[in-house]
N, C-alpha and C positions, 0 to 999 in steps of 0.2 A: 436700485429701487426696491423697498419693502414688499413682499408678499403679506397679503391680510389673512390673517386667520380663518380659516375654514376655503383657504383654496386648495382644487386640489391638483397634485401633481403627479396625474398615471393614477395609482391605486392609492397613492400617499395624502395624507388629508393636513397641512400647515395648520399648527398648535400655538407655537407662538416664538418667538423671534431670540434667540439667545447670542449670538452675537454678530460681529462684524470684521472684517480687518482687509488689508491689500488685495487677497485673492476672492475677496464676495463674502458671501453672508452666510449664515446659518441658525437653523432652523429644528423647532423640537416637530414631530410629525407623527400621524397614529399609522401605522401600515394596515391598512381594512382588510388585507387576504389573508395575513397571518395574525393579525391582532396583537400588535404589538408596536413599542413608541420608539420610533428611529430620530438619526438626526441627519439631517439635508443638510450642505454643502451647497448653493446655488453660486457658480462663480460666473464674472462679466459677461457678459455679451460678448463683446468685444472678441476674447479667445476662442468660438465658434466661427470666426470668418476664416479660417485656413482649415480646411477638411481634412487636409491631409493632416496636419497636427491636432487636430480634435479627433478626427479616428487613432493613430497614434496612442493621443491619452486613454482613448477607452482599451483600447486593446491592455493597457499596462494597469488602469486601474480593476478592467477585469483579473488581469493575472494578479494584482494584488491581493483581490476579491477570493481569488482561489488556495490563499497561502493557508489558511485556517491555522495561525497560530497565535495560542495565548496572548502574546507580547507585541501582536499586528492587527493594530484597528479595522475589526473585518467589516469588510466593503458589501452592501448587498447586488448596488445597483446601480446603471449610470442612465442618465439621459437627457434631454433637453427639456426645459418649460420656456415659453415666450422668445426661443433666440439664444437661450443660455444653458448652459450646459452646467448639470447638476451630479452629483455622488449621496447615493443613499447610505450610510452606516450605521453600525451600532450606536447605540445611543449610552454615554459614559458620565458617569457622576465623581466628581472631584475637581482636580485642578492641571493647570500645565506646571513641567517642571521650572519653566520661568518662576513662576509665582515663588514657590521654594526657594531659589535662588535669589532673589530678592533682597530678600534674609538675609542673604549670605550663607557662608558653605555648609556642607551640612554634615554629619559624623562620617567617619570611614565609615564603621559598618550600614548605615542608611545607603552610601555612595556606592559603597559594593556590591550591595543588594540588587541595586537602581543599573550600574552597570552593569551587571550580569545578565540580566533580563533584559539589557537594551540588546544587549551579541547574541544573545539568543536569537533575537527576534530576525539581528539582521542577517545573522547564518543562515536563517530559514528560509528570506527573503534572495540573499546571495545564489543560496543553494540549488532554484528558481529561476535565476538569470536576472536578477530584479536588484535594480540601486535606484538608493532614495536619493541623493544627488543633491540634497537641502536637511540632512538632520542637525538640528537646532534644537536646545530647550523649547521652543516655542513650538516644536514638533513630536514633542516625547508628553505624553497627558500622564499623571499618577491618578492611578483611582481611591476612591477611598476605604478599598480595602489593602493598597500598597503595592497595585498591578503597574507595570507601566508598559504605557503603549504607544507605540510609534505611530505617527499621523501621516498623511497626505502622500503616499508611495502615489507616484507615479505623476505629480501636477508641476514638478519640475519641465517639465516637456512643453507645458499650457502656457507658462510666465512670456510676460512679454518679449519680444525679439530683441528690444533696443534699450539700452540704460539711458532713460531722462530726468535728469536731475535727482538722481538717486542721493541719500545720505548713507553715511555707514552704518546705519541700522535700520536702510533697508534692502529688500532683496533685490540683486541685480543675475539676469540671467542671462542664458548662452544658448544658442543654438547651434551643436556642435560644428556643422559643413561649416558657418561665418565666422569660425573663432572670437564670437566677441561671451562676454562673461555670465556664467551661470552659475548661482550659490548666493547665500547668507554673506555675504563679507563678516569677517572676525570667525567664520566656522568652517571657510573654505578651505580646500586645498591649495595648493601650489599647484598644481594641473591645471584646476577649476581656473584660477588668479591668470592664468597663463592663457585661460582660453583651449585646454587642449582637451582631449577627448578623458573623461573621467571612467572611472571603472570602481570593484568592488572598495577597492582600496583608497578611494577617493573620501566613501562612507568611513572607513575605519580612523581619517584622519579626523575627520567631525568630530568622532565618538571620542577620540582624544583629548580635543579642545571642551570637550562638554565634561568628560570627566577631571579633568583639569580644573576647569570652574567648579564642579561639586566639590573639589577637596580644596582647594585654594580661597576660593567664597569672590574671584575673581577672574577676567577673562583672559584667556591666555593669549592675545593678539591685539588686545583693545589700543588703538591708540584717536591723536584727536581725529584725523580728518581719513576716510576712506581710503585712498592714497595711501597716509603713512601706515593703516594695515592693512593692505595689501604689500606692501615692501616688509612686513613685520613677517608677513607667513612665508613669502619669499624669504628672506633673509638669515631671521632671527628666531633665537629660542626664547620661549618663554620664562621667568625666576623658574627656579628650582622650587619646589614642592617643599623642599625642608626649609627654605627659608622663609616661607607662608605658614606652616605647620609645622610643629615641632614632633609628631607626633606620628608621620608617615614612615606606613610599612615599608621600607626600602626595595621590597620586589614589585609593590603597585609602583610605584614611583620610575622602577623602570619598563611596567607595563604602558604608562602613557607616555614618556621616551620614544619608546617605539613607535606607536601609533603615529607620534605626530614626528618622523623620521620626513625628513624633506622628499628625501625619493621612494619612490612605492615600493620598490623592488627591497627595500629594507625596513618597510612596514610588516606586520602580521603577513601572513602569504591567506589568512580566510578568518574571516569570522568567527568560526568554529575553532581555528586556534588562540584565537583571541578569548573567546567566552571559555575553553580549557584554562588557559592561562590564570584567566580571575578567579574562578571557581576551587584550582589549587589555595589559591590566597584565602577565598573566604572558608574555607575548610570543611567542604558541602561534598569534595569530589576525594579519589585518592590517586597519588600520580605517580609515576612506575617508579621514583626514589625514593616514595615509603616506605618505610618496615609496616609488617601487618601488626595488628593489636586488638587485644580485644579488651570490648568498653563494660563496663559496671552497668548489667541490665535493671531493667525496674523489676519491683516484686513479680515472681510468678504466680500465675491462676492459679489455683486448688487442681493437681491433677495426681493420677495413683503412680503410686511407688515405682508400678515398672514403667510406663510412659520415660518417667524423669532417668530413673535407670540406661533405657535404650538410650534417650537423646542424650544422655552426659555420656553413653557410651560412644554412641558415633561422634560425638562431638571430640572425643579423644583419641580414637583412629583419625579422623579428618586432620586434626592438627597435626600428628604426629606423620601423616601421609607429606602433610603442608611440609613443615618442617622439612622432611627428607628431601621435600623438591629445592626448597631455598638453598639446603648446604650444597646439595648436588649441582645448581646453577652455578655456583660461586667457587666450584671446582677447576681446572684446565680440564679443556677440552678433551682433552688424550686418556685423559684417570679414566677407567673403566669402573661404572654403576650397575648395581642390578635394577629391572624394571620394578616399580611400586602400583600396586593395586590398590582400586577403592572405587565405592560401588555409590549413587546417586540415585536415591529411591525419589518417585514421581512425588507434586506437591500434595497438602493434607487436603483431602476431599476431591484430589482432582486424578485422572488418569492421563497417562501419555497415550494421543492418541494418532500418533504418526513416529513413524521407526526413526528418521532422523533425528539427529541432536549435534548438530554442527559447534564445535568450538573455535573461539577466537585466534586470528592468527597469532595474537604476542600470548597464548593460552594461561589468560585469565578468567574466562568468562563461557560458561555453556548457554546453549539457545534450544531450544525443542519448544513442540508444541504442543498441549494439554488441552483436555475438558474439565469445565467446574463443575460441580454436581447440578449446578442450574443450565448445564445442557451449554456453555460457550466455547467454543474451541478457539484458544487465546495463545499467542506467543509470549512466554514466556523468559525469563533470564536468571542466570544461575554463577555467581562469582565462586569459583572453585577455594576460594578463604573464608566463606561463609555458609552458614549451616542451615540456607532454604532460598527460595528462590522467589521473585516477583513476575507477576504478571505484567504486559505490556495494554494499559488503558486503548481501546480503538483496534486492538486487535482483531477482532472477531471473525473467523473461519479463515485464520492467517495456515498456509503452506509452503512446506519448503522454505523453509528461513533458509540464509547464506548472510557472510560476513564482509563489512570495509574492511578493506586494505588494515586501514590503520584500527579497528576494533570498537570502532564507538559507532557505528550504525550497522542495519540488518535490512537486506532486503528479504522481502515476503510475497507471496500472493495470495490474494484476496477479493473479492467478489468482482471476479473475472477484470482485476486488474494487477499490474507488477506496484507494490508501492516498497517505501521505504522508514526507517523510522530509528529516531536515538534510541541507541540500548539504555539509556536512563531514563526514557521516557519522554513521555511529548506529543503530540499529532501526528498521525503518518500523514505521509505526501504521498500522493499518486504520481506514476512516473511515464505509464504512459500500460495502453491495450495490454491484456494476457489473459487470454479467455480461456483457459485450462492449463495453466502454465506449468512446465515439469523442470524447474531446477533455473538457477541463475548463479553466473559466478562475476567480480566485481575487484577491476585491477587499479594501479596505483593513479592511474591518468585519466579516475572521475569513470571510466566504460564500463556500463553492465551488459554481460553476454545471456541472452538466456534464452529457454524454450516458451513462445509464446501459445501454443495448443497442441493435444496430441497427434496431430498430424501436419507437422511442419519440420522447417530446420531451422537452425539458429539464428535468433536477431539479436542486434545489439541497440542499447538506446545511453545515449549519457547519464548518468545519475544523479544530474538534475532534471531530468528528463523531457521530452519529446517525442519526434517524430520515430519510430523504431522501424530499422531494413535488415533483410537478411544478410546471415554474414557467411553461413555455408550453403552447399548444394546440395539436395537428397541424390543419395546413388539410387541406379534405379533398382536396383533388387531390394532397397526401402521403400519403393513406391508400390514395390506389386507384394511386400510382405507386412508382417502385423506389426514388424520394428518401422514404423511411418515416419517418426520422427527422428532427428537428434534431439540427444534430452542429457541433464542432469553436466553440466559444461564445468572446467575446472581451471582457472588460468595457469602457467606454468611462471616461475619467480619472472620470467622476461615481461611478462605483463600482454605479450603481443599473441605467443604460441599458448592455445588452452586441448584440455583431453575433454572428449563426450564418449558418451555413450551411443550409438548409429546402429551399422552390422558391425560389432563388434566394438573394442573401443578405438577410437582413432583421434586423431592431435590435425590441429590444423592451427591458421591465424589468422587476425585480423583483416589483413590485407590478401589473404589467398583462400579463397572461398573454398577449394579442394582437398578434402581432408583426406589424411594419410591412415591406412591399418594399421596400428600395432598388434593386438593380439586379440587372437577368437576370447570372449566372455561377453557374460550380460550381464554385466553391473555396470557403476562407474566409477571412476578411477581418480583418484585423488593423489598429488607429486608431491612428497617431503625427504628432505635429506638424501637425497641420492635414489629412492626408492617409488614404484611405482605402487599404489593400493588399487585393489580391486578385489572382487567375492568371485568367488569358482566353487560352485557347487556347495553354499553356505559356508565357506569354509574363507575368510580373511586373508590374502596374499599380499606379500612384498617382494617386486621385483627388480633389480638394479635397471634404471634407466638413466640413459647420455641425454643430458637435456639440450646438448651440444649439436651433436647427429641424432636428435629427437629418433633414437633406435633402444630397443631394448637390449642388457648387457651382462644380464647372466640367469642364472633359475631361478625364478620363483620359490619361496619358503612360507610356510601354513605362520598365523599370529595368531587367528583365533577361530576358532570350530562354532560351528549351528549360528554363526553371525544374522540375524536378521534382512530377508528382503523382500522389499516392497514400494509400497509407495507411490504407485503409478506405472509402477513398471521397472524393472531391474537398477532400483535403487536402495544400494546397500545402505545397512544402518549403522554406518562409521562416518569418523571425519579426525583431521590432523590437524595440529598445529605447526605451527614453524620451528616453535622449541624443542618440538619432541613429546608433546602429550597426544595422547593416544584418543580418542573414545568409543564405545560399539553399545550396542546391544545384541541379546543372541536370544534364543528360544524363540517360538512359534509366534508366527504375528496372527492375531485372532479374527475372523471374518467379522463379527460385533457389531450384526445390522440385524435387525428378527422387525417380520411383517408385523404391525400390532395397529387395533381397532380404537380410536378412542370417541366418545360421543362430544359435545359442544364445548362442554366446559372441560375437557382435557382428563375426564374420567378413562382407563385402560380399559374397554370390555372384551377382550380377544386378542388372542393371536397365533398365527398359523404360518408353518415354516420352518425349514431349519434356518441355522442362523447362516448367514450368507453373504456373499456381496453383489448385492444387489444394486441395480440402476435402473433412470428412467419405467417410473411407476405406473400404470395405466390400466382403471379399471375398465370392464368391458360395458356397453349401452345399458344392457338388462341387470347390471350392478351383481353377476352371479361368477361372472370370472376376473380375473386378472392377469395381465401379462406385464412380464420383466424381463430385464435381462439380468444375467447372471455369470459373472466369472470374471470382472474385470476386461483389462486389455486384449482376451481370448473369450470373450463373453458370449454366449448364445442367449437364443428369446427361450423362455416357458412361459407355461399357460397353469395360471392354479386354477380348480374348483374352488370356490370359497367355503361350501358348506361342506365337504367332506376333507379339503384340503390337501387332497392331491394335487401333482404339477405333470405336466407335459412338456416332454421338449422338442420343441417347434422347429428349430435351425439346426444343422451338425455341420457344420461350414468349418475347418478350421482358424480360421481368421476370425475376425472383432463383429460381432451383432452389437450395438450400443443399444437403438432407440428404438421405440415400437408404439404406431397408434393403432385402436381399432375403426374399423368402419362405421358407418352410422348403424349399419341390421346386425352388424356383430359377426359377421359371418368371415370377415377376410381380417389382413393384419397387413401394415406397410413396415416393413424397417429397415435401418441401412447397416452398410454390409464395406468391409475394405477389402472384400476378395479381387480387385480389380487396380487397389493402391491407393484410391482414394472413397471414401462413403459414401457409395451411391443408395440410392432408394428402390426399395424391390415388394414386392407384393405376394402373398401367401395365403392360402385358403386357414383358418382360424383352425380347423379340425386335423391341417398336417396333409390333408391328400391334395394330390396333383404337384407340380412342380411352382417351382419358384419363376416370378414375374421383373423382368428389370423394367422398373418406370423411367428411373431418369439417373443420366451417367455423364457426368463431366469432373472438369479437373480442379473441384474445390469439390470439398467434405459438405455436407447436406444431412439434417437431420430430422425425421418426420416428427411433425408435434400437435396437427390438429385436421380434422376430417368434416368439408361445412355438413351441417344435419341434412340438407337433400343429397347429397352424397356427387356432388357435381365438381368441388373442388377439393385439392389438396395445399394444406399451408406444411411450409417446408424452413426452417432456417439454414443458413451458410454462412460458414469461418471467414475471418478474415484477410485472406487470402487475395483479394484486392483492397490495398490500404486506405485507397480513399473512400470505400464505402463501407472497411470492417465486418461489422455482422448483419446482415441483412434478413427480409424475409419477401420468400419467393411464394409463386401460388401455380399448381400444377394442375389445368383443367382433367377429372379424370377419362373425360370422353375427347371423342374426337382428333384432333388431330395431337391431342396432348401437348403443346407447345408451352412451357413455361414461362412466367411472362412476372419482375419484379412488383412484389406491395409495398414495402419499404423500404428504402433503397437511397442512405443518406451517408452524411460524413458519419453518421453517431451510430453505436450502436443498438439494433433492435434484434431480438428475439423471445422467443419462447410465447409465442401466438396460437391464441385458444378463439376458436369462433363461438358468438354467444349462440344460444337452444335458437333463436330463429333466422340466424347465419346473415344478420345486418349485420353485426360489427363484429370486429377481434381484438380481445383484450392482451396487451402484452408490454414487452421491459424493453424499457429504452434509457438511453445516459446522456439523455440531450441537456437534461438542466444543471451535470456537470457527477451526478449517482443515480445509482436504479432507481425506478420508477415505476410505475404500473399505471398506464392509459387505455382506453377506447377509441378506437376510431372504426369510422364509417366502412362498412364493405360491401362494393367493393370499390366503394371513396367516391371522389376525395371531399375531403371533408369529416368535422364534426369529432374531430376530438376531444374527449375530455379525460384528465388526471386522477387517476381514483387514490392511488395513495401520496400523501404529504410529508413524508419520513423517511423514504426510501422501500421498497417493495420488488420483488421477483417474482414469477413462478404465479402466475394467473389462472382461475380455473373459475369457471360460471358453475353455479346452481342449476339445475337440470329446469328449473321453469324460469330461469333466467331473470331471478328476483335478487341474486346475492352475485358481488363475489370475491372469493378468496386469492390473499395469496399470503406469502412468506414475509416479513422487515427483515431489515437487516440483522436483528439479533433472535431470529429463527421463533419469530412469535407469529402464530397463525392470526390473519384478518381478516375481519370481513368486513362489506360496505353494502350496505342496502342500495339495488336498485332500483325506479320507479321508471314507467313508461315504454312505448317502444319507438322503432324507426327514431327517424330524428328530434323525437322527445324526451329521450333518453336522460334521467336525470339520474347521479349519485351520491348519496350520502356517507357523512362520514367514517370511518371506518374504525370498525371497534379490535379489539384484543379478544380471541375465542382460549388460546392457552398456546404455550410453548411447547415447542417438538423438538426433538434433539435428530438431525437429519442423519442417516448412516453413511451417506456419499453424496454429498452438500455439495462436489464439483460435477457429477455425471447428473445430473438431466434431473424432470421431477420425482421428488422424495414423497409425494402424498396424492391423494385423488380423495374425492366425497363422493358419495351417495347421492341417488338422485334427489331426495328431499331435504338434504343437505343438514342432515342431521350427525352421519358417520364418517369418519375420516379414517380413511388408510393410510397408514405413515411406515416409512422405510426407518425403521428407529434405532440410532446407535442402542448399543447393549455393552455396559461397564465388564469388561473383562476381569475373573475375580484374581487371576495370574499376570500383574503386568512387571516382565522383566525390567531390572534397574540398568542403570547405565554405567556399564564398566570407564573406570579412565585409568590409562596405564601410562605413567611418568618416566619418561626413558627407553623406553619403548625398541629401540633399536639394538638396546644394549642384548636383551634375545635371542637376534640375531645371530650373535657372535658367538653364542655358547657353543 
């Protein structure tokens, strides 16, 4: 049945009617909340009568909805109108690749193009847990700028249960428990044909028959009657490609062989080697059988004499470094080399701002992560054959990169998530929670092991990601010391047994949560060639280790002096390949954060401080002091004066002070402390006299962050340390019988809760809509929430008359939103752009505070170091050893 123009569906308002086919209708639609024209999907009735299988579809068309890749028609939204069950999307201008086809075949290089971007998409999709289970031309759309995009993930599930009177050109589907048939006939597999349970490689045999018809201009299984093909994909192969074209590549030719390989187990083994595969042919990628070369660049800019000088300089050590690695590879094993040096200056305009720089295991390729001069802290990539490096698009405040197994992807962390992402680039995926993540490492069988906050121990999560559990056990002399964590994890070649850093380093695995001592140090330690790495006292060691009897097997020997360490905490700035390439940094890591004042529009007027490392910022009520903390992982609180600019220091605990708020009169200060193992919350007179107060002491980490204005409650957040409710936020009456008692307290993450000037609501970050966020809601509830930022947002702070408020985006640009009203009148407008900050420790707590008329802004501001060491790689590395 037709929808009429100007119905509306949820928020969505029907435009006008663009087409129709077997699975329902579709529709052009204006979206009123975000102002913008989508296209509606409304499919039968009829497929909402099994709940179980209409929950099902939403479940998979959300995870569709969550894939956000170029080449995957993003989904915004699902739901029902009238009985029927609907999908909101992008709205796409062009055609399907039917239409093309049509025609008949279309050039290799078009096909290529067309193919390459189909494997992309469905790697992504693969990558996910997600098969389309029906790709067909009639499900691939080209746009008309030459995009293509795969259609309908997930409505194979929705198709009807029973084949009645189907023809072979239309879809007949399966529900997999009844064995009866689901697919496209002429595009299906032999699984599908069979009735049997389909999987990634069911898709990849599609992408066969599809790319088959692009080169051929013909279908690879067509015969007259249903039946005969079905017995056609059973049985038979389709003509030969050269006997259609005269004119085919003979390695495409036998890329679609493969694909459409009768049994799966001798198809592609993934997506991703499938879209490798094409991409050597289209000559877009380079693949480990090529010799290097260099191409005939275009005209150079106008630059001065020694500029060109230096870069034709280095460019002629780099090659002749190159060179000596290729002869040296292509030598026997046993030929004794000397190690080769060369140096890796950070990119132009940007600074390295974190001591790692992890290289690829087949050591092609370096990773580190940098700032642009526009203040973003990016992952970066650096092919050790060419002479500068690219940044990674969607990166932004990425840490701790680590490498795949096989060298084409990086896992990261990033706004208090673990993601991941093609080192050629592409959308990162979220993989699953890591709210101050310190290190991940990533073995042949898909597992990532990593640190999800600094006080935990190791989880592991798939990498296609999910649900993440712990895989070690803290000892308890990490639970009552400032070593809290395991951190910084390294798998050994078995893929099962990995080294961390704990009280000291120790080796453990998968399956045995009890991790073993090898040797006192506080770094971590990285396995190649026989050898164990780790820092001692700045100084780079290699130690012979039995990876056998996971024991260590002779002395340690120095590689290289003043190495670099930092990071979060005793993580060294090296990392190995498997071939034998080296890399480090060494000199002094710079603290590169100074207090500074700026006014509205991002004007500098002040600043006070040494340069420091500073966290968790907080001015005090009378806007005339400031308290931080200072020192990292050994951090205590100070207290500045703002107008003279002196500091006080409040805590001398040896252990971690992180976080610190002040009272409503100014006079006291809360903050939490791991003297006890875990972060409890304590209380302190503002001036330093009398002793220290414990409020509240259990067995999750706890952070103070907001004080209501009558001075009656305490808002608190906590780790996630119970899975099913991750990061929560508690409320600590400060009187009486002090019992703590949860605010919000959900699957999703929420923290960093600020109470507004007349302590009705609290403003704070939650990842309910799937990224940070910045809401309102009522206090002390329930009720009356409202969304203040539409872009994504952290790090919430009210105007002192509770007219504005600010916070962070995600690419570290300060906002604000006008508020109007109070109590439950409370309305908020949009929110504008005040200027960019460059945060100096964008993972420990808030980087800024304002004034009460909310004119000044105090910012914890990186500071460009004018000294930033380059990054040694040394080729052979071991051969040192042996002198």
């Amino acid at each position: 049945m037709t929808i009429a123009a100007g119905t509306k569906l949820g928020r969505y308002e029907i435009r006008m009617k663009l087409g129709e086919g077997g699975m329902g209708e579709v529709y052009r639609a204006r979206d009123e909340k975000l102002n913008r024209d989508v296209a509606i999907k409304v499919l039968p009735a009829a497929l909402s009568q099994d709940e179980d299988r209409l929950r099902r579809f939403e479940q998979e068309a959300q995870a569709a909805g969550a894939l956000n890749h170029p080449n995957i028609l993003a989904v915004y939204d699902v739901g029902t109108h009238d009985g029927s069950p609907y999908i909101v999307s992008e709205l796409l201008e062009g055609e399907e690749l039917r239409e093309q086809l049509n025609d008949g075949s279309l050039s290799q290089r078009k096909a290529l193009d067309y193919a390459q971007q189909i494997a992309q998409g469905l790697a992504a999709a693969h990558e996910r847990g997600i098969t389309h289970r029906d790709l067909k031309p009639e499900n691939l759309f080209v746009t008309t700028d030459g995009r293509v995009k795969i259609l309908d993930f997930g409505l194979a599930k929705l198709r009807p249960l029973r084949n009645e009177g189907v023809s072979s050109e239309i879809d007949t589907r399966k529900q997999i428990t009844d064995g009866t048939v689901m697919g496209t006939v002429g595009y299906m597999s032999p699984e599908q044909v069979r009735g049997h349970e389909a999987d990634h490689r069911s898709d990849i045999f599609s992408f066969g028959s599809i790319l088959y018809e692009m080169l051929a201009g013909q279908r690879a299984f067509r015969r007259d009657t249903m039946a005969e093909t079905m017995t056609a994909i059973l049985k038979e192969d389709p003509p030969e490609l050269s006997e259609t074209t005269t004119r085919i590549n003979p390695q495409l030719e036998k890329i679609v062989r493969r694909c459409l390989e009768k049994q799966p187990e001798r198809r592609f083994h993934s997506a991703s080697d499938l879209a490798f595969a094409i991409e050597s042919i289209a000559g877009t990628g380079t693949s480990s059988g090529q010799t290097m070369t260099m191409a005939a660049s275009p005209a150079l800019r106008p630059r001065t004499r020694e500029r060109i000088a230096w870069a034709a300089g280095t460019a002629v050590l780099l090659i002749a470094a190159l060179a000596f690695a290729f002869l040296y590879f292509r030598r026997s094993p046993t030929e004794s080399s000397n190690p080769v040096r060369f140096f890796i200056t950070e990119p132009e305009k940007s600074t390295f701002s974190r001591t790692e720089a992890p290289i690829s295991p087949d050591g092609r390729h370096l990773a580190f992560v940098a700032t642009t001069a526009d203040g973003k802290q990016l992952l970066w990539v650096r092919s050790l054959d060419a002479l500068s490096a690219r940044s990674l698009t969607g990166t932004e405040g990425a840490n701790y990169p680590f490498w795949s197994p096989d060298s084409r992807s990086l896992g990261f962390f990033a706004d208090g998530k673990l993601k991941k992402i093609e080192a050629a680039g592409g959308p990162p995926l979220t993989l699953c929670d890591a709210l101050n993540g310190r290190g991940g490492t990533w073995n042949r069988d898909g597992v990532i092991v990593f640190t999800p906050n600094t006080a935990a121990p190791l989880y592991r999560v798939s990498a296609s990601g999910g649900m993440a559990s712990a895989v070690t056990k803290l000892e308890e002399v990490a639970r009552r010391r400032q070593d809290r964590s395991h951190r910084w994890p390294s798998f050994l070649p078995d893929g099962n047994h990995f080294l961390y850093l704990g009280v000291g380093i120790r080796v453990a695995s998968l399956d045995a949560p009890e991790g073993k001592l090898l040797l006192q140090a506080d770094s971590n330690a990285v396995y190649a060639q026989g050898y164990l790495l780790f820092v001692r006292e700045r100084t780079l060691m290699a130690q012979p280790f039995d990876t056998k009897r996971l024991e260590m097997a002779g002395d340690a020997v120095p590689i290289a002096e003043q190495v670099q360490v930092g990071g979060g905490g005793g993580r060294g700035a090296f990392s190995v390949s498997e071939q034998g390439i080296l890399a480090y940094r060494t000199g002094d890591v710079g603290s590169g954060a100074q207090l500074t004042w700026f006014d509205r529009s991002g004007k500098q007027t002040g600043v006070f401080g040494d340069l420091a490392n500073y966290a968790s910022l907080h001015l005090s009520p009378d806007g005339k002091r400031a308290a931080v903390s200072i020192g990292g992982r050994n951090g205590d609180i100070w207290i500045y004066e703002l107008a003279r600019g002196l500091r006080t220091r409040l805590t001398f605990d040896p252990e971690a002070q992180h976080d610190v708020i002040w009272s409503p009169d100014g006079n006291r200060l809360v903050f939490n402390s791991s003297r006890k193992g875990r972060l409890d919350l304590y209380q302190k007179a503002a001036d330093g006299s009398g002793s220290e107060e414990l409020l509240v002491e259990s067995d999750v980490d706890k952070y103070p962050i907001s004080w209501s204005p009558d001075g009656r409650f305490l808002l608190y957040g906590t780790t996630f340390d119970v899975p099913k409710t991750k990061t929560d936020l508690w409320v600590l009456p400060v009187s009486g019988d002090r019992k703590p008692f949860p605010f919000l307290q959900t699957v999703f993450n929420e923290s960093f809760g600020q109470f507004s000037p007349d302590g009705g609501w609290i403003a704070y970050k939650s990842d309910e809509s799937g990224r940070d966020e910045v809401y309102v809601t009522l206090f002390p509830g329930p009720g009356g929430k409202r969304q203040i930022s539409t872009a994504g947002g952290s790090f919430p702070r009210w105007r002192s008359d509770g007219k504005e408020i600010f916070y962070l985006s995600p690419d570290n640009k300060l906002m604000a939103a006008e508020v109007k009203g109070q109590g439950a009148t409370l309305e908020v407008g949009a929110a504008r752009v005040l200027f960019d900050v460059r945060p100096g420790n964008p993972t420990s707590g808030y980087q800024y505070d304002v004034s009460s008329d909310g004119q000044r802004f105090l910012v914890n501001t990186s500071v460009d170091q004018k000294a930033s060491s380059p990054i040694t790689v040394v080729i052979n590395w071991t051969a040192g050893l042996k002198k």
